[in-house]
C-alpha positions, 0 to 999 in steps of 0.5 A: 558617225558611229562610236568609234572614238574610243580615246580622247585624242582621237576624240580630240582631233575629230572635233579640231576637224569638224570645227576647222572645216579645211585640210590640215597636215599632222603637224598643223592639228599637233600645233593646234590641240598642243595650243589648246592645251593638249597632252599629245605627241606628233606619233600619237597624231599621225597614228591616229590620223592614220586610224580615222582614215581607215575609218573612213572618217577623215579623207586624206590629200597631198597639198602643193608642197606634198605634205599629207593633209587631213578633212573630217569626212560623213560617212556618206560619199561626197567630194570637197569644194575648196577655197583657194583663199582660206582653204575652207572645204564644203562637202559635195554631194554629186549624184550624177556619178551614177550616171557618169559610172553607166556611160563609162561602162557602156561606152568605154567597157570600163567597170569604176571601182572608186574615184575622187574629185575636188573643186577649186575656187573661191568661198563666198567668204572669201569672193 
């Protein structure tokens, strides 16, 4: 990941996101650094969420309850496999899209831009 961490929260919220490996909403990340005991309001956590994803270091999703909630993401494409149990999130890489992309293009003219695709199920932690 390229240095773009340039304040502690964001810092801060990152590391909560790498470590936590599941999506979290502004609200759960704000409880969780506060308990940890840092000095940081919600406002600053959703703004600086909102940079991370514009940095394409955090993906974002809108849960069953339409909460917006947040993933620390590589810098590489991927997809989420995520555990319906804990809600533990394992990257996918998915080579195949490359031959997907060339079939909708020669079979349904269609030139894809961007997608995103989750998998759903259980962890092996959770089996």
């Amino acid at each position: 990941m390229r240095n773009v961490y340039a304040t502690s929260t964001l810092r801060a919220i990152v590391d909560l996101l790498q470590r936590e490996k599941r999506y979290l909403s502004a609200a759960a990340i704000f409880r969780l650094l506060r308990g940890a005991g840092a000095r940081v309001a919600l406002s600053t956590v959703y703004r600086t969420l909102e940079r991370l994803v514009l940095l394409g270091a955090v993906s974002g999703r809108t849960d069953q309850s339409g909460e917006a909630t947040y993933v620390y993401c590589a810098e590489r494409h991927h997809h989420h496999a995520i555990c319906r149990v804990c809600g533990h999130v394992d990257d996918v890489e998915c080579e195949a899209m490359d031959d997907f992309r060339v079939a909708l293009s020669a079979q349904k003219s269609f030139d894809l831009d961007d997608h995103a695709i989750e998998f759903f199920g259980r962890c092996a932690r959770c089996r």
